[in-house]
Every structure is written in structure tokens, then in C-alpha cells.
C-alpha positions in Angstrom: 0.0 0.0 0.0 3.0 2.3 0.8 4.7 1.9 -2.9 1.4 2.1 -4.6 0.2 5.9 -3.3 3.1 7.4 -4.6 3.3 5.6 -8.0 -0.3 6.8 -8.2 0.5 10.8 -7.3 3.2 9.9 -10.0 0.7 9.4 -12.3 -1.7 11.7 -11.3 1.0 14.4 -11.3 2.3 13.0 -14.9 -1.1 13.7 -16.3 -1.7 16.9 -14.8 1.5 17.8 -16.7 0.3 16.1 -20.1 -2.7 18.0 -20.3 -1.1 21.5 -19.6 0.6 20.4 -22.7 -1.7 20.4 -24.8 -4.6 22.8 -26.3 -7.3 23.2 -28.9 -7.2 26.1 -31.5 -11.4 26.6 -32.9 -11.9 27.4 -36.6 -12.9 30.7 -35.7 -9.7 31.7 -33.6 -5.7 32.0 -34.1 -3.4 31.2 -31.4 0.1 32.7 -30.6 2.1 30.2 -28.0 4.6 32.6 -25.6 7.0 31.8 -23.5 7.8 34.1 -21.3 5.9 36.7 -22.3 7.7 36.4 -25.4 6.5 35.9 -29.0 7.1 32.1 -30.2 4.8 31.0 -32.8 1.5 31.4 -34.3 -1.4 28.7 -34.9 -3.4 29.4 -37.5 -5.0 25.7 -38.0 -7.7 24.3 -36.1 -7.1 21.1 -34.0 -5.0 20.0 -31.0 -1.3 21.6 -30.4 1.5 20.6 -28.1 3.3 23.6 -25.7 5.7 23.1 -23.3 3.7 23.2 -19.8 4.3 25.5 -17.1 7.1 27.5 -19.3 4.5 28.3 -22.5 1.7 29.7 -22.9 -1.2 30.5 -25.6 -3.3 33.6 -26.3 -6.2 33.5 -28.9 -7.3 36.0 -31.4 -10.5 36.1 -32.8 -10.0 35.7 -36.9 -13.9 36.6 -37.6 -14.4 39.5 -39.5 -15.6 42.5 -37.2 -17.4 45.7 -36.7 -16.4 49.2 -34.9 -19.9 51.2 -34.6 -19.0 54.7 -34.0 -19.6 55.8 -30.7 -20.8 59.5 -31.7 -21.2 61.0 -35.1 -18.2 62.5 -36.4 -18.8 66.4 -37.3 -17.6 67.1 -40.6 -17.5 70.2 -42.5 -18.3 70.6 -46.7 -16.3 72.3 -48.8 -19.1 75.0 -48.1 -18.4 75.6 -44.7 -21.8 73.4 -43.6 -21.5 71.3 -40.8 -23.1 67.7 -40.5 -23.0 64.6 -38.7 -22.0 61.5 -40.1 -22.7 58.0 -38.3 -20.1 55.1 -39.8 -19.5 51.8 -39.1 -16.2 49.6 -40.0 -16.0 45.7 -41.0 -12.7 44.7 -40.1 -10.6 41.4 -39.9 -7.2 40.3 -38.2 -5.3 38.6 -40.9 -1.6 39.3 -39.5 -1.5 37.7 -35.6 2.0 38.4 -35.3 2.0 41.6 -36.8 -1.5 42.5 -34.8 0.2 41.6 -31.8 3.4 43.6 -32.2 1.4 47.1 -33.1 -1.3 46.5 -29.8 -0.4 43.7 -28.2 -3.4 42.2 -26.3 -5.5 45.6 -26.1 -8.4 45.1 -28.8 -9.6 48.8 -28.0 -6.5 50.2 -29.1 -6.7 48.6 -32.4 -10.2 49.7 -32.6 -9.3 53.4 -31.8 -7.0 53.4 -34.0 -9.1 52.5 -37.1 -11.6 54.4 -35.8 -9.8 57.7 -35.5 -7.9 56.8 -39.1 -11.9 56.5 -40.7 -12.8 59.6 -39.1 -9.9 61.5 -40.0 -10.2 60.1 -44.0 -13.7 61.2 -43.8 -13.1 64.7 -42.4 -10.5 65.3 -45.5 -12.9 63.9 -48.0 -16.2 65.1 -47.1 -14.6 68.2 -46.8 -13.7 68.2 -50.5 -17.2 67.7 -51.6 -20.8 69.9 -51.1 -23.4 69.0 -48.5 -25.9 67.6 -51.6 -22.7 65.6 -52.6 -22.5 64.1 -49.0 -25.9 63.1 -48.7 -26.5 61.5 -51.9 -24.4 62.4 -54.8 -20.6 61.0 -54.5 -21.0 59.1 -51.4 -20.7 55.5 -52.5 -17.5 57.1 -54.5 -16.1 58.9 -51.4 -16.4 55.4 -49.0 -14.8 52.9 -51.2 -11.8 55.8 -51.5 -11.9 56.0 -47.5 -12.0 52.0 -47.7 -8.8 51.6 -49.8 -6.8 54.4 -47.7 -7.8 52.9 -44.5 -6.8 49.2 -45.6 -3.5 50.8 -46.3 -2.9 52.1 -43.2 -4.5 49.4 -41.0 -1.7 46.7 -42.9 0.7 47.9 -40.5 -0.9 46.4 -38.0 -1.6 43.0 -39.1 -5.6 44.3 -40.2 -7.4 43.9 -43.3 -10.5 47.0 -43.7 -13.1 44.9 -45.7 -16.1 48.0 -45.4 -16.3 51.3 -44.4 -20.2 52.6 -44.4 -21.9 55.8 -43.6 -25.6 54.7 -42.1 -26.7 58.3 -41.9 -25.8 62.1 -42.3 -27.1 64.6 -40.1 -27.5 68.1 -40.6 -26.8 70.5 -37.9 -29.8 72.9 -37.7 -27.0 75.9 -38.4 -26.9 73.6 -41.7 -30.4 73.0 -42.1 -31.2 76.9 -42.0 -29.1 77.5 -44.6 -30.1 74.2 -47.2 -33.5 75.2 -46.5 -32.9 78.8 -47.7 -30.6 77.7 -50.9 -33.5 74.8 -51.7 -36.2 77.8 -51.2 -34.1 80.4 -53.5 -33.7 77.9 -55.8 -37.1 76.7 -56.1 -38.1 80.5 -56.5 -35.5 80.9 -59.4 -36.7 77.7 -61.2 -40.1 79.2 -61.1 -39.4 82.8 -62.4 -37.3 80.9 -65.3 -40.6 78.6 -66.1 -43.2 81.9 -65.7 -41.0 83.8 -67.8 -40.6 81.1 -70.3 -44.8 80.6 -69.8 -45.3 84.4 -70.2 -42.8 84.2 -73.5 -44.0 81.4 -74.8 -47.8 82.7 -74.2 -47.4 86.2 -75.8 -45.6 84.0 -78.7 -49.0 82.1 -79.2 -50.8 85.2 -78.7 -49.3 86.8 -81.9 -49.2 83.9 -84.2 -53.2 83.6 -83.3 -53.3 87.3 -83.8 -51.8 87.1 -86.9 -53.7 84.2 -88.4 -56.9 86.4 -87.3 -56.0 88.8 -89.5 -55.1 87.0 -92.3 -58.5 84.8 -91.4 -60.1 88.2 -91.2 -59.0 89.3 -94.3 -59.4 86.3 -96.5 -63.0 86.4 -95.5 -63.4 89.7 -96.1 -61.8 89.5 -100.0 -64.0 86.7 -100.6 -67.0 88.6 -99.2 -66.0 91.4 -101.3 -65.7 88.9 -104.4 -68.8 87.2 -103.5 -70.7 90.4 -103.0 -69.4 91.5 -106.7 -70.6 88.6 -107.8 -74.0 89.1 -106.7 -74.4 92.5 -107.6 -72.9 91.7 -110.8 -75.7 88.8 -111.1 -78.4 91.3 -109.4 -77.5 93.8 -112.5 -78.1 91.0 -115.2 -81.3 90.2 -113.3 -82.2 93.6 -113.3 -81.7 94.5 -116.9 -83.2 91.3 -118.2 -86.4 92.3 -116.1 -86.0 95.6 -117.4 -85.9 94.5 -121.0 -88.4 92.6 -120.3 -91.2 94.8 -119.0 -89.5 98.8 -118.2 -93.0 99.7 -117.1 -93.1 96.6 -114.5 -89.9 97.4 -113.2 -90.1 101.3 -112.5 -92.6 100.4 -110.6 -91.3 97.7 -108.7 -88.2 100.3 -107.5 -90.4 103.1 -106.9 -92.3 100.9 -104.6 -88.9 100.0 -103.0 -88.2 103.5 -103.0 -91.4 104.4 -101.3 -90.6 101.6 -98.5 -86.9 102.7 -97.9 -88.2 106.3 -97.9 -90.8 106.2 -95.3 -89.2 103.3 -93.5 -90.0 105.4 -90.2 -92.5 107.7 -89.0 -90.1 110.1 -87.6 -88.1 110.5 -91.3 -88.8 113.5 -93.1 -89.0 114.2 -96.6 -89.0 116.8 -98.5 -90.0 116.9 -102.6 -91.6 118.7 -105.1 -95.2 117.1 -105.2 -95.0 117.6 -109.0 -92.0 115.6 -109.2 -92.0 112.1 -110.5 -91.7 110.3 -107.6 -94.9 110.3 -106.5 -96.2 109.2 -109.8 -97.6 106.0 -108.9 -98.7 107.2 -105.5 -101.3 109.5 -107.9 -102.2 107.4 -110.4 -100.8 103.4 -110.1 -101.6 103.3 -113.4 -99.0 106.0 -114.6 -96.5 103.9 -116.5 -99.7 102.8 -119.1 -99.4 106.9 -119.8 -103.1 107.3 -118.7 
């Protein structure tokens, strides 16, 4: 009984040993194996690796890709002077443990600040190159993917790939806001003198053209009225003579009848002739004309 406790703390110590010895990397991490608190070797494969116990040991890194949500707006000022707010996220990845290590060591936040204030700083410089209708809408897209690249540049250096950099919104101070409000209303109001002004041209335009097909309507009417009216009198005259030829005695007394009507047409007219003269005639005597 005395020989076989120690063989068995032995073992027990033996196995203690074994498994400090050994350790699991997951798919979804990277290990770096120090000894001493000094850099040995990195483990980027998934399984079970051997350290020495009790003189080694490991630290894991997280190899999934992440995201720094900025913890206030950044205030940014267009090339007009404007101020706004821009809220940004970053999607970034560790894909250089040893060099991520050297550059922060095991303080995630100062890798994170770091990227953060390089983003900021990139936006700042290229926001302020554009105008406040460029940063809301017009060359954004452009803009990021140019913030992206520059930021993947600098993050290299310490072992970290940039794989997105996003705006999720803009935000106009109300300073800002005053002043869009007053350009969007001034130009609004210049738009719509332009298109009354163009209206009030385009309307006086029509105007004359209808003017001056109303006169030339007016006065093609009135040649062909003129013509027309020839024409009749011209056909009245032929009428007239033919009757006349046909019967003087019929038609002297037809237009003196007419001449009677036109003549005392109203009761207020006047007239004033020689009661001898001719033209009461058949007023006297119907039967003038037969020279009775």
C-alpha cells in the first residue's frame, strides 16, 4: 500500500502535466504560443497543439471579421463651410496575428481606436472636398470605397485587413439645415421665375401667331366677301336689266315701290320733294306707266 500511493500521485502528477501540454485552437480563432511573455509561434489551424507546460503559454485571437460602430457621429465640415454629422460603421478582420500583436499587443480597443480615429480622419479630409448635396446622396458610394482603400492601407501595418467602411446616416446641424432650406427655397423660387418667364414668352408667342392668323383669317374672309358680294351685284345687275328689257313699265314700278318703303321706312323721317315731281307718280295714279 505504501509503494502504490506514490506511484499513483506519480501518475496523477504526470497527467496533470500532459494536459497542460496540450490545447485546442477553434476554426474561428488564431493562437500565438509565448514563452515568457515572449513571441514564439502562431497557430493558425484548427485542432490540438502541443506547448511546453508550465514554461508556455497560448493567447487567442479572434479571426472573424468585425465591426467598430462609431460611438458618436463625427462632425464634418463641406467644402461649403456646412457642418453635418456622419454615423459610420467599420467591418474589419485580423489577418496578421504576429504583426497585430506587435502594433497593440493584447489591447483590442487600441486597435479599434486606432481604425476608428484613421476612418474619421479620412472622412473629415474627403467630405470636406465635396458639397453638403454631394455628401448626402451624390458621391457618397464614391467617397467610402476611397476611404476603404486608404484605410486598408494604413490598418496593414498592424496586421488588419479594412473589408467596409459605411456611412448609415448624415445629419444636418440645424445651423446647416437653416441654410439648405434657404438655398432649396431660393432655388425653387428661381426655377419658377425661369418657367413663368418662359410661360409668359411662350404665351405672348402664341398670342401673336393667333393674332396674326386672325387677321389674315379676317382678311381672307373679307376678300371673298367682297368677291362674292361683286358677284351678286354683278348677277343682281343682269337680273335687273333682263327684267327691265323685259317689261320697263313693271320694273319702274317695282323700284319706286322699293323707294317708297326705304323712304318712309319710319315715321319720324322726313321728306321733302316737289309734289309735282315724278316720284310720286304712282302714288297718284298706279296706273302712270300705261301713260293714262
Amino acid at each position: 500500500m505504501s509503494r502504490i500511493l506514490p506511484a499513483l500521485a506519480v501518475v496523477l502528477v504526470a497527467l496533470f502535466v500532459l494536459s497542460l501540454s496540450f490545447f485546442t485552437v477553434d476554426q474561428r480563432q488564431s493562437a500565438v504560443v509565448f514563452q515568457f511573455s515572449e513571441f514564439k509561434r502562431v497557430i493558425k489551424q484548427p485542432g490540438f497543439n502541443f506547448k511546453v507546460p508550465l514554461l508556455q503559454e497560448v493567447r487567442y485571437f479572434d479571426n472573424r471579421i468585425q465591426t467598430i460602430d462609431a460611438q458618436a457621429p463625427a462632425r464634418i465640415q463641406t467644402i461649403e463651410k456646412m457642418n453635418v454629422k456622419a454615423d459610420s460603421f467599420i467591418k474589419w478582420q485580423i489577418v496578421d496575428v504576429e504583426r497585430y500583436y506587435r502594433a497593440v499587443g493584447l489591447d483590442r480597443d487600441k486597435a479599434v481606436d486606432r481604425l476608428r480615429n484613421t476612418v474619421n480622419n479620412m472622412l473629415r479630409d474627403e467630405f470636406g472636398k465635396l458639397t453638403v448635396q454631394d455628401v448626402i446622396s451624390g458621391k457618397r458610394d464614391e467617397v467610402m470605397a476611397k476611404v476603404r482603400g486608404l484605410a486598408d492601407a494604413d490598418a496593414a501595418r498592424i496586421g488588419v485587413r479594412v473589408i467596409d467602411v459605411r456611412i448609415k446616416r448624415v445629419e444636418l446641424e440645424d445651423s446647416t439645415l437653416t441654410s439648405v432650406y434657404e438655398r432649396m427655397q431660393s432655388e425653387r423660387k428661381a426655377v419658377a421665375n425661369q418657367l413663368r418667364a418662359e410661360g409668359s414668352a411662350e404665351a405672348e408667342k402664341i398670342k401673336a401667331e393667333a393674332e396674326k392668323q386672325r387677321e389674315v383669317i379676317l382678311a381672307d374672309a373679307y376678300n371673298q366677301a367682297q368677291q362674292l358680294k361683286g358677284e351678286g351685284d354683278a348677277k343682281a345687275a343682269a337680273i335687273y336689266a333682263e327684267a327691265y328689257g323685259r317689261n320697263p313699265e313693271f320694273y319702274a314700278f317695282y323700284k319706286s315701290l322699293d323707294a317708297y318703303k326705304k323712304s318712309f321706312a319710319k315715321k319720324s323721317d322726313v321728306l321733302v320733294v316737289d309734289p309735282s315731281a315724278d316720284f310720286f307718280k304712282y302714288m297718284k295714279n298706279p296706273k302712270a306707266g300705261n301713260g293714262k
